[in-house]
ROZABA-990762 format. One record per residue (C-alpha): residue in one letter; x, y, z; chain; residue number from 0. Coordinates in Angstrom, 2 decimals. Layout:
<sites>
<site><aa>a</aa><c1>X</c1><c2>Y</c2><c3>Z</c3><ch>A</ch><i>NUM</i></site>
...
</sites>
This chain:
<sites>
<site><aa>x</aa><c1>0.00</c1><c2>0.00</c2><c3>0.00</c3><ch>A</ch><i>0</i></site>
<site><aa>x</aa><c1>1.37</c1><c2>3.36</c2><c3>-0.92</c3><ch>A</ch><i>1</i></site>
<site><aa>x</aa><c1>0.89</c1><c2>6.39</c2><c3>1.23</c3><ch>A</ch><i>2</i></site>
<site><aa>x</aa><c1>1.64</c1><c2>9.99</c2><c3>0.27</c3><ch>A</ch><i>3</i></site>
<site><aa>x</aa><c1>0.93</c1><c2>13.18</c2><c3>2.37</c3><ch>A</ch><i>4</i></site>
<site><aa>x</aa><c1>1.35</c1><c2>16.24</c2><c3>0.13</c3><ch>A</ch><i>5</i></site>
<site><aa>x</aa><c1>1.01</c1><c2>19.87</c2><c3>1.57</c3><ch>A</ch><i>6</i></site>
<site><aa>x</aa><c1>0.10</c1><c2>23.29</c2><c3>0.06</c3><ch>A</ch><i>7</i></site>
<site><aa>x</aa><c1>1.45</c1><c2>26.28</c2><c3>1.55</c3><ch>A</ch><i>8</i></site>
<site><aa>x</aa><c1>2.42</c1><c2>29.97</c2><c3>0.79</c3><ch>A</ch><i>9</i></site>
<site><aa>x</aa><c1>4.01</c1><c2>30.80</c2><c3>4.16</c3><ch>A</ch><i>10</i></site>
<site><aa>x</aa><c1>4.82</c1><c2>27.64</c2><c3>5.54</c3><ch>A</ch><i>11</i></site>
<site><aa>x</aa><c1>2.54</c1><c2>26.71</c2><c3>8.12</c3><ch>A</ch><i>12</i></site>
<site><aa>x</aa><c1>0.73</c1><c2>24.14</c2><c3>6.30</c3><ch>A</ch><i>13</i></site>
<site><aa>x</aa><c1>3.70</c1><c2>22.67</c2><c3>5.93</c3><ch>A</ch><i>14</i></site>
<site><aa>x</aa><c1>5.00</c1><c2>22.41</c2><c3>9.48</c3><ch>A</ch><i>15</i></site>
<site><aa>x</aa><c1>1.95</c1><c2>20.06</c2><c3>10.07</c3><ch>A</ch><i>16</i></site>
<site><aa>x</aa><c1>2.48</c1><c2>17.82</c2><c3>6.87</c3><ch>A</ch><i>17</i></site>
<site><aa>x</aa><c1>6.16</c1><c2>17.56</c2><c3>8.03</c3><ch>A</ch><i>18</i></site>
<site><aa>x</aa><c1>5.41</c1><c2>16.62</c2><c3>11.49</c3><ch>A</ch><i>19</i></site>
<site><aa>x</aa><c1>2.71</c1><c2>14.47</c2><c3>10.31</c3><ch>A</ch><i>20</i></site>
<site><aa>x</aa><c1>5.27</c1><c2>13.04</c2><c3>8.03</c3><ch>A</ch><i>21</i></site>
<site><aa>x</aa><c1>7.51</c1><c2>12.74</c2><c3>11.37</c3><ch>A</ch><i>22</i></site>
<site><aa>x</aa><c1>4.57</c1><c2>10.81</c2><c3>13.15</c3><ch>A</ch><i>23</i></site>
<site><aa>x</aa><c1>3.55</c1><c2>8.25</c2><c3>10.43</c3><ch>A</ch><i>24</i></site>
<site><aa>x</aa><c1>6.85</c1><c2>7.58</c2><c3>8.63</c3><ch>A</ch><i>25</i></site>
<site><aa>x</aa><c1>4.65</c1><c2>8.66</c2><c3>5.33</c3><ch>A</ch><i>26</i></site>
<site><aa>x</aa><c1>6.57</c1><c2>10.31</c2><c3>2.61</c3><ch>A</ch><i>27</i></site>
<site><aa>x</aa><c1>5.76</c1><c2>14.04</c2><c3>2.45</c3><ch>A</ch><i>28</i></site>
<site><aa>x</aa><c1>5.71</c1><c2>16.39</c2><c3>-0.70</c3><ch>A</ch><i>29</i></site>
<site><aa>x</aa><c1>4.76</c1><c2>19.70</c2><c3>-2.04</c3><ch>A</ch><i>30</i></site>
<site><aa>x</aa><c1>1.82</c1><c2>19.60</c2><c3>-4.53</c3><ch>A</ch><i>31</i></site>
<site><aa>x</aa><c1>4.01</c1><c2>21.06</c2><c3>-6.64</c3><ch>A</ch><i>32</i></site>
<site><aa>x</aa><c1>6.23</c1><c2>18.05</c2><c3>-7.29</c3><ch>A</ch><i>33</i></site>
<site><aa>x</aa><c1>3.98</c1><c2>15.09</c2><c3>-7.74</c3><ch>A</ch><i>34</i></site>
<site><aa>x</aa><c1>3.40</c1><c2>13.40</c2><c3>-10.92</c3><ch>A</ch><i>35</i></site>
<site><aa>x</aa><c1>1.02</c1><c2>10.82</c2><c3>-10.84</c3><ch>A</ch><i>36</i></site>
<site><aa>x</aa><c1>-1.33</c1><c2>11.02</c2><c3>-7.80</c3><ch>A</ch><i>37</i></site>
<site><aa>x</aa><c1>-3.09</c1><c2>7.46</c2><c3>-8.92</c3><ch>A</ch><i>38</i></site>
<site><aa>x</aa><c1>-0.42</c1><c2>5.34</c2><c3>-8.26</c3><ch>A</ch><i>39</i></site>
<site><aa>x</aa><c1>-1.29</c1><c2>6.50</c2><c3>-4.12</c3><ch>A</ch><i>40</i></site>
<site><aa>x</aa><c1>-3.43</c1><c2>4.52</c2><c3>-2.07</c3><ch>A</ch><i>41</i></site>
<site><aa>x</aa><c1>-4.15</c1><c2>5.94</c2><c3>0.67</c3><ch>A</ch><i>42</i></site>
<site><aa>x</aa><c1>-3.70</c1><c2>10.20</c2><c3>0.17</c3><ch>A</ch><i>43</i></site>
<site><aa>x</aa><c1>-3.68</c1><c2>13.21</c2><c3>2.75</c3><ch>A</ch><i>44</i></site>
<site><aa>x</aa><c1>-3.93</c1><c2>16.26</c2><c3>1.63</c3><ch>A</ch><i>45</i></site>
<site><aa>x</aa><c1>-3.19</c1><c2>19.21</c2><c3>3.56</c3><ch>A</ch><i>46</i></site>
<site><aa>x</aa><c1>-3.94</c1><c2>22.69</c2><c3>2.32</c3><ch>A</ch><i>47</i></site>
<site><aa>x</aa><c1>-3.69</c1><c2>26.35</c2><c3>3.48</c3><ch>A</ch><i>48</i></site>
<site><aa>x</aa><c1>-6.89</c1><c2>28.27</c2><c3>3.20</c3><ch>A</ch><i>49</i></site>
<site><aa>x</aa><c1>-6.72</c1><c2>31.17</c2><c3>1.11</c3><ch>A</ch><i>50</i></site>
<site><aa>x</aa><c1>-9.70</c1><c2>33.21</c2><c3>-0.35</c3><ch>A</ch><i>51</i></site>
<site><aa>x</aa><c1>-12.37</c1><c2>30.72</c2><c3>0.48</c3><ch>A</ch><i>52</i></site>
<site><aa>x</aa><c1>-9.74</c1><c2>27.97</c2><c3>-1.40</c3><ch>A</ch><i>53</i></site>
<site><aa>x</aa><c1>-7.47</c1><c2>25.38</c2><c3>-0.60</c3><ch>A</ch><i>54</i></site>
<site><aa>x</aa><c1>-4.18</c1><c2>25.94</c2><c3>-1.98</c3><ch>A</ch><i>55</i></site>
<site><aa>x</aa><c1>-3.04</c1><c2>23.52</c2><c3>-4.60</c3><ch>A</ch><i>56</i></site>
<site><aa>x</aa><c1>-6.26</c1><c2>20.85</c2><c3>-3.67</c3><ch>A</ch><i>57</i></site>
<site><aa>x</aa><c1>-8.50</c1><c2>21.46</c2><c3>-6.50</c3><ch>A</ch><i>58</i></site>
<site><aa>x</aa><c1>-5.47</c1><c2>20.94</c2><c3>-8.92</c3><ch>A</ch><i>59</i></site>
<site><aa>x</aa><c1>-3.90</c1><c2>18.08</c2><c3>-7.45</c3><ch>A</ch><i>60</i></site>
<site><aa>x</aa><c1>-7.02</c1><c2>16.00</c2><c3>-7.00</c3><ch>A</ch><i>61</i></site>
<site><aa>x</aa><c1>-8.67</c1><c2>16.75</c2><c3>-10.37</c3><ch>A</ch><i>62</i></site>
<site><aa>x</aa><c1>-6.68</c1><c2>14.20</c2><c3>-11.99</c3><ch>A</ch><i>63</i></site>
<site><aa>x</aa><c1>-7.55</c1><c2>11.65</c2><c3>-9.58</c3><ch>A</ch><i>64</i></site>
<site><aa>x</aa><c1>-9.46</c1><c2>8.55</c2><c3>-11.79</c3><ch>A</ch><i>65</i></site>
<site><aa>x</aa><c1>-11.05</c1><c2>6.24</c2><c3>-9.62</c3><ch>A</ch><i>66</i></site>
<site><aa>x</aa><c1>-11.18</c1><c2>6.59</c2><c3>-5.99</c3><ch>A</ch><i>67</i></site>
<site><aa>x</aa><c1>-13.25</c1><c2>3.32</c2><c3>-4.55</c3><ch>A</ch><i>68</i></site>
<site><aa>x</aa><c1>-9.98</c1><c2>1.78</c2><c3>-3.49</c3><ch>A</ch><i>69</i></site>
<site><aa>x</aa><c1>-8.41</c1><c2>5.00</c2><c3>-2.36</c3><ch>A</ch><i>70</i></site>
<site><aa>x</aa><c1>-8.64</c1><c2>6.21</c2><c3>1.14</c3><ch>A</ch><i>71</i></site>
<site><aa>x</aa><c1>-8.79</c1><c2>10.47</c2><c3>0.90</c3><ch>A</ch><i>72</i></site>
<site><aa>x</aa><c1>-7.77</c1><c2>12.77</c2><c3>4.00</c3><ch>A</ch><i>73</i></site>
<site><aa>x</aa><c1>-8.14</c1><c2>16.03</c2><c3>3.34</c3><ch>A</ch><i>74</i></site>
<site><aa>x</aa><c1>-6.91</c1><c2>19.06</c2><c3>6.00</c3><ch>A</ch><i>75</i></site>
<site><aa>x</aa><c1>-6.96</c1><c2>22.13</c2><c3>5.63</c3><ch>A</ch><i>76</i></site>
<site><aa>x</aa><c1>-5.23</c1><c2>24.72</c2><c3>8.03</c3><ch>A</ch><i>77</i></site>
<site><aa>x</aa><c1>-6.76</c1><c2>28.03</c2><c3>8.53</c3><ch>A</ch><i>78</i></site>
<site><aa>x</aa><c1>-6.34</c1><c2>30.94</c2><c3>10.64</c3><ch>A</ch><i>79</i></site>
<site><aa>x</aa><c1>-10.10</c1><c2>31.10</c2><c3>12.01</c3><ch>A</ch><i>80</i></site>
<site><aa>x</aa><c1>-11.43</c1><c2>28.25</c2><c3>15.20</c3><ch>A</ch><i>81</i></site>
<site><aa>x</aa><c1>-11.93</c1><c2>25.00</c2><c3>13.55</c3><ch>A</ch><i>82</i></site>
<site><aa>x</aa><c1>-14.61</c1><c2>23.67</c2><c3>15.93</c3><ch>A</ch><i>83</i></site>
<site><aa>x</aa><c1>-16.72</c1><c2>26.70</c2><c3>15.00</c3><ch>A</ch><i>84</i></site>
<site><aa>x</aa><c1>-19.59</c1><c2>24.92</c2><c3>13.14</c3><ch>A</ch><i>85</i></site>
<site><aa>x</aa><c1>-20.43</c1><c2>27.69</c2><c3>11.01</c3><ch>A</ch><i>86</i></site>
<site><aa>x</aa><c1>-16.97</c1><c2>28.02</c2><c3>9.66</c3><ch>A</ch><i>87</i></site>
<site><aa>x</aa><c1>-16.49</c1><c2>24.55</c2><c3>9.09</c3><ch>A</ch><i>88</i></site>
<site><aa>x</aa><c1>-19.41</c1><c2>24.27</c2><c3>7.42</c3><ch>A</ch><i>89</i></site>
<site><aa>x</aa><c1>-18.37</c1><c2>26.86</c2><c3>4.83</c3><ch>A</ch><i>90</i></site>
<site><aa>x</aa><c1>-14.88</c1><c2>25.45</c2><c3>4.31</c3><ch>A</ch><i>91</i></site>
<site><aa>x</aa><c1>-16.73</c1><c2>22.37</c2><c3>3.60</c3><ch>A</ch><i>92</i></site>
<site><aa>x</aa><c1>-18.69</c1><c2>23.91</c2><c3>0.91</c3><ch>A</ch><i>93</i></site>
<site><aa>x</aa><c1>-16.20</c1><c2>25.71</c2><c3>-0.44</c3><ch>A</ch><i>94</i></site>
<site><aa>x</aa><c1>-14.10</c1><c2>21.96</c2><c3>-0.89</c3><ch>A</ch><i>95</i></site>
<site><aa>x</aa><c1>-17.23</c1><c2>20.24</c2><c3>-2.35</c3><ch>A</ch><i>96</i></site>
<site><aa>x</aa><c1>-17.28</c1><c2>23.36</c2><c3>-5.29</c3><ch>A</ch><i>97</i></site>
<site><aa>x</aa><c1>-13.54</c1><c2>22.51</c2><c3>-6.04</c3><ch>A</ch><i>98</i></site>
<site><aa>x</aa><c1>-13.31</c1><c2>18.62</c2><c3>-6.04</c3><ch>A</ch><i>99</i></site>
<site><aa>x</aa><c1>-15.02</c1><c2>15.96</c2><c3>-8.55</c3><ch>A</ch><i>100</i></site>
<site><aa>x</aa><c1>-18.33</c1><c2>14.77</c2><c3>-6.50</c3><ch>A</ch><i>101</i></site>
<site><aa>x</aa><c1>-16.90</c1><c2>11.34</c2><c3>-5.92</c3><ch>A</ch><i>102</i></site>
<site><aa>x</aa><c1>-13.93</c1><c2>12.94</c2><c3>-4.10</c3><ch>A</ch><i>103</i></site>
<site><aa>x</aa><c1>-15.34</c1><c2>14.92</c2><c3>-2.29</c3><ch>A</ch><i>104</i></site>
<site><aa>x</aa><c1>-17.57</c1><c2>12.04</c2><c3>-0.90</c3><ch>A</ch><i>105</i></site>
<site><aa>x</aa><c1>-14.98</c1><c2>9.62</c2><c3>-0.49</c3><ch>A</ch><i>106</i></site>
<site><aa>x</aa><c1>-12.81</c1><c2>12.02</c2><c3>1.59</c3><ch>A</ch><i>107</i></site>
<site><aa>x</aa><c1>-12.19</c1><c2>12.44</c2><c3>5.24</c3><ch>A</ch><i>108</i></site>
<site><aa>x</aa><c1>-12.00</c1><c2>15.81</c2><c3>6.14</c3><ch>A</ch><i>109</i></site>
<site><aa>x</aa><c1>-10.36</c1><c2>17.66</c2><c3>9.37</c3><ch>A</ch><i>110</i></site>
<site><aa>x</aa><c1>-9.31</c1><c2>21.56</c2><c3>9.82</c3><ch>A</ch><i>111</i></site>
<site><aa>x</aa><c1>-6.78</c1><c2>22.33</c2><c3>12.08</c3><ch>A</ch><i>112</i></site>
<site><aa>x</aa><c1>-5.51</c1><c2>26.16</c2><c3>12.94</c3><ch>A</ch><i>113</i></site>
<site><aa>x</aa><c1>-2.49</c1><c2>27.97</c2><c3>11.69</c3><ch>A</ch><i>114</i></site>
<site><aa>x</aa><c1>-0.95</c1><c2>30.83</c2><c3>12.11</c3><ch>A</ch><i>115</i></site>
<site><aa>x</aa><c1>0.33</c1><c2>34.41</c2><c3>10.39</c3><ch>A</ch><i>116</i></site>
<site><aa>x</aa><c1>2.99</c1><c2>36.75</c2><c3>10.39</c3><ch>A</ch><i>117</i></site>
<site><aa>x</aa><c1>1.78</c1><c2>40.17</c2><c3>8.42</c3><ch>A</ch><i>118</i></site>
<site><aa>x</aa><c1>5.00</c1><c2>41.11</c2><c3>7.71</c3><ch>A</ch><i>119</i></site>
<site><aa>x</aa><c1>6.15</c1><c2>38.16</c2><c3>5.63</c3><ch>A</ch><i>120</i></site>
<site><aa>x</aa><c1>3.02</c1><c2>38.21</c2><c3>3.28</c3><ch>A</ch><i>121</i></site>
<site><aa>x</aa><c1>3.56</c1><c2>39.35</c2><c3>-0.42</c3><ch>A</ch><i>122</i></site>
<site><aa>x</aa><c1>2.14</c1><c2>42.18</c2><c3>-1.28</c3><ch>A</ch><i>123</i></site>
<site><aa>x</aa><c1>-1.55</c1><c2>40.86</c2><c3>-3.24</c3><ch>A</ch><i>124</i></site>
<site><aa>x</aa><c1>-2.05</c1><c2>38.66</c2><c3>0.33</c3><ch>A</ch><i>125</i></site>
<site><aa>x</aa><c1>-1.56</c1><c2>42.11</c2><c3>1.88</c3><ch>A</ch><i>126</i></site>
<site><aa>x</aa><c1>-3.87</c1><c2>44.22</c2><c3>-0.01</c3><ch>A</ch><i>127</i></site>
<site><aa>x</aa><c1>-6.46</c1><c2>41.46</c2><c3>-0.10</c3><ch>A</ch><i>128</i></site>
<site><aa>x</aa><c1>-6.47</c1><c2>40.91</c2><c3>3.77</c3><ch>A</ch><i>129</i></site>
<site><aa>x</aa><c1>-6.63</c1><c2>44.73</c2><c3>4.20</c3><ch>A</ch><i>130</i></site>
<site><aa>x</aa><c1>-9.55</c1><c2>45.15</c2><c3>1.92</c3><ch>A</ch><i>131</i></site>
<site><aa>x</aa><c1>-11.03</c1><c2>42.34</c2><c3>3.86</c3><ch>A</ch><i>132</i></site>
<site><aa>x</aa><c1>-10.26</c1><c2>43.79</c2><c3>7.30</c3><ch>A</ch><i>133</i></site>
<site><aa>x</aa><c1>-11.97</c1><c2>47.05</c2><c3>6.11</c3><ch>A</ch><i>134</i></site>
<site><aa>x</aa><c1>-14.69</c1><c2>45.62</c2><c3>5.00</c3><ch>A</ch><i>135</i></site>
<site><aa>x</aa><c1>-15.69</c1><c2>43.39</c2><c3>8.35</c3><ch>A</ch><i>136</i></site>
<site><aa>x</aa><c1>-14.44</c1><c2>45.81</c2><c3>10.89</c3><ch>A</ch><i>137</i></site>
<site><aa>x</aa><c1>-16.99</c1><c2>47.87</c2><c3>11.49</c3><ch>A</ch><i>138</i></site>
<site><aa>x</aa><c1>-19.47</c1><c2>44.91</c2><c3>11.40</c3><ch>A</ch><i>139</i></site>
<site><aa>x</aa><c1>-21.88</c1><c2>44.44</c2><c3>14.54</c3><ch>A</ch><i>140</i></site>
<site><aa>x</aa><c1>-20.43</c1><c2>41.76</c2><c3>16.45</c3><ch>A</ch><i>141</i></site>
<site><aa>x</aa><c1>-23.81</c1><c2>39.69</c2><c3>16.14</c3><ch>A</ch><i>142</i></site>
<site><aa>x</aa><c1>-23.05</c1><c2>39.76</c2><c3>12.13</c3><ch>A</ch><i>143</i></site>
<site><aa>x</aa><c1>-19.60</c1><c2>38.50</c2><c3>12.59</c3><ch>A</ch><i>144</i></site>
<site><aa>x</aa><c1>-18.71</c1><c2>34.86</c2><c3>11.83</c3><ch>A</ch><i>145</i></site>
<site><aa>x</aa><c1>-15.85</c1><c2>33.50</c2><c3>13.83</c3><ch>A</ch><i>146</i></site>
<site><aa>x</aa><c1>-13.93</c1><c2>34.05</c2><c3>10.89</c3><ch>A</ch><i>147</i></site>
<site><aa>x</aa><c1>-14.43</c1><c2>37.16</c2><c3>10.62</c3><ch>A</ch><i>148</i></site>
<site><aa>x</aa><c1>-13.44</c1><c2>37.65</c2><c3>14.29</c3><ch>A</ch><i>149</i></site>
<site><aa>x</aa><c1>-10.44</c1><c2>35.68</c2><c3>14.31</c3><ch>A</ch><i>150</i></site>
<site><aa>x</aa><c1>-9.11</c1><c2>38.43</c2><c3>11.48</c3><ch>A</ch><i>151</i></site>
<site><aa>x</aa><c1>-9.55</c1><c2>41.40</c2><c3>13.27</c3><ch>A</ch><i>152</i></site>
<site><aa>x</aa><c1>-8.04</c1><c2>39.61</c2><c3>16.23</c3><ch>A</ch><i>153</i></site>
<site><aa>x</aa><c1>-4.74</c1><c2>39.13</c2><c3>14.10</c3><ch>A</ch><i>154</i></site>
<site><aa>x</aa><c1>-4.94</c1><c2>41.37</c2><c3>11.71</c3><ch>A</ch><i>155</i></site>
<site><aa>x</aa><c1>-1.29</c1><c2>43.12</c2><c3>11.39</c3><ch>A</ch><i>156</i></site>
<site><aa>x</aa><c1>0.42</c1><c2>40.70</c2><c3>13.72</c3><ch>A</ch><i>157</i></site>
<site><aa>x</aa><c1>1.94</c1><c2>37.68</c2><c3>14.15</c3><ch>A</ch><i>158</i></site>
<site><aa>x</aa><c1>-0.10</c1><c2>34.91</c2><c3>15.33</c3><ch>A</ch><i>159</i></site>
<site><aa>x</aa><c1>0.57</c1><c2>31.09</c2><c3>15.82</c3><ch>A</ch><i>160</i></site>
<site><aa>x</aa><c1>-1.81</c1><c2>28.91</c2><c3>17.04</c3><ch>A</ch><i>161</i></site>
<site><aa>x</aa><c1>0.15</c1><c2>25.87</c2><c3>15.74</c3><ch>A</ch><i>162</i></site>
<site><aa>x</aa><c1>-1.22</c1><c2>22.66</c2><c3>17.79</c3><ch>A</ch><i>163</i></site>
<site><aa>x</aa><c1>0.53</c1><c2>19.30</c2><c3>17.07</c3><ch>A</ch><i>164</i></site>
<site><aa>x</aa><c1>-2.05</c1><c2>17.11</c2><c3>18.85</c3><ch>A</ch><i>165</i></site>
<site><aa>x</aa><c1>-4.36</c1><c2>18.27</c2><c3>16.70</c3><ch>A</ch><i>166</i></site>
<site><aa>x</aa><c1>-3.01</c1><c2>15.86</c2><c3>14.22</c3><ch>A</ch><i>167</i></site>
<site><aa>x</aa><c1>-3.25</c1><c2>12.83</c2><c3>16.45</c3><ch>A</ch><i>168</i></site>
<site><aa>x</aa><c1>-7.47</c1><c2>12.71</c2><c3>15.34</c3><ch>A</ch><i>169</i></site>
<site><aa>x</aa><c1>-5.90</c1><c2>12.28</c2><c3>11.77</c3><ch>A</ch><i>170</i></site>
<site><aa>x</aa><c1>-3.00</c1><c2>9.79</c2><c3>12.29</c3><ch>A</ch><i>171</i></site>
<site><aa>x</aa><c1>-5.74</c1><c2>7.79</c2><c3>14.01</c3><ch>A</ch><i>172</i></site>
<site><aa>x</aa><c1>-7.99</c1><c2>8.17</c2><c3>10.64</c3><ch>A</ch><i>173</i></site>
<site><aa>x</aa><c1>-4.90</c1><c2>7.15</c2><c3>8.51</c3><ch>A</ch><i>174</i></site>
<site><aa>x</aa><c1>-4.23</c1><c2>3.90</c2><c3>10.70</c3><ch>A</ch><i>175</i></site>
<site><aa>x</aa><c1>-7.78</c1><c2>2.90</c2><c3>10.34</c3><ch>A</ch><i>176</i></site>
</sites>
């Protein structure tokens, strides 16, 4: 059985956990970037940064996936808002089924886990983006905010980590399964 965990990540948070996932589970780990042929994987976990409402590299790397009845999918993504907020994990989880073939998506696992960001290391379209976004939910009663929107104005301009390695044991117990 072949196992491959494959990470996307601008600023390298995503790819802390896929390494120390890697760590855990003696699973090869790779950039999306690099991989070839994502069929010849059985078993597949993919973790992605969320960015815009997307997860980085996902939609790409699992479009080419053919048939996925023997394939076990885990999909993560790592975000800056609370993952055990309900609304916001419902709309990640639309925002993945919109992306992903309809037998993906409902073959695949799926777990969020938080992240973290440092302002001053993002490029200059992340920056402009998150400041039109902070502009535009600041001001916001706090009964119209979604935890998502919260959790930006609570970082916005700083650096945050909320970087939780035991968050990865639920999904090390999903891959052993």
């Amino acid at each position: 059985m072949s196992n491959i965990i494959l990470y996307g990540s601008h600023y390298g948070t995503t790819k802390l956990y896929a390494e120390e996932l890697s760590r855990r589970t003696n699973i090869e780990v790779s950039s999306f970037k690099t991989i070839k042929d994502i069929n010849q994987y059985d078993t597949i976990i993919y973790l992605g940064g969320l960015y815009a409402g997307g997860v980085l590299g996902m939609a790409k790397t699992l479009k080419n996936l053919n048939d996925v009845s023997h394939k076990k999918i885990i999909l993560v993504t790592v975000g800056l808002a609370d993952p055990t907020d309900e609304v916001n994990k419902n709309n990640i989880r639309n925002n993945i089924k919109r992306q992903l073939k309809k037998e993906v998506f409902e073959k695949a696992k799926i777990f969020h886990l938080r992240g973290g960001i440092d302002y001053s290391k993002l490029n200059f379209g992340h920056k402009t983006m998150l400041r039109l976004l902070y502009n535009s939910i600041k001001n916001l009663p706090e009964e119209k905010q979604t935890a998502e929107d919260k959790a930006m104005i609570e970082t916005y301009n700083k650096k945050v980590n909320f970087i939780d390695f035991s968050s990865l044991d639920d999904i090390i117990h999903e891959i052993s399964l």
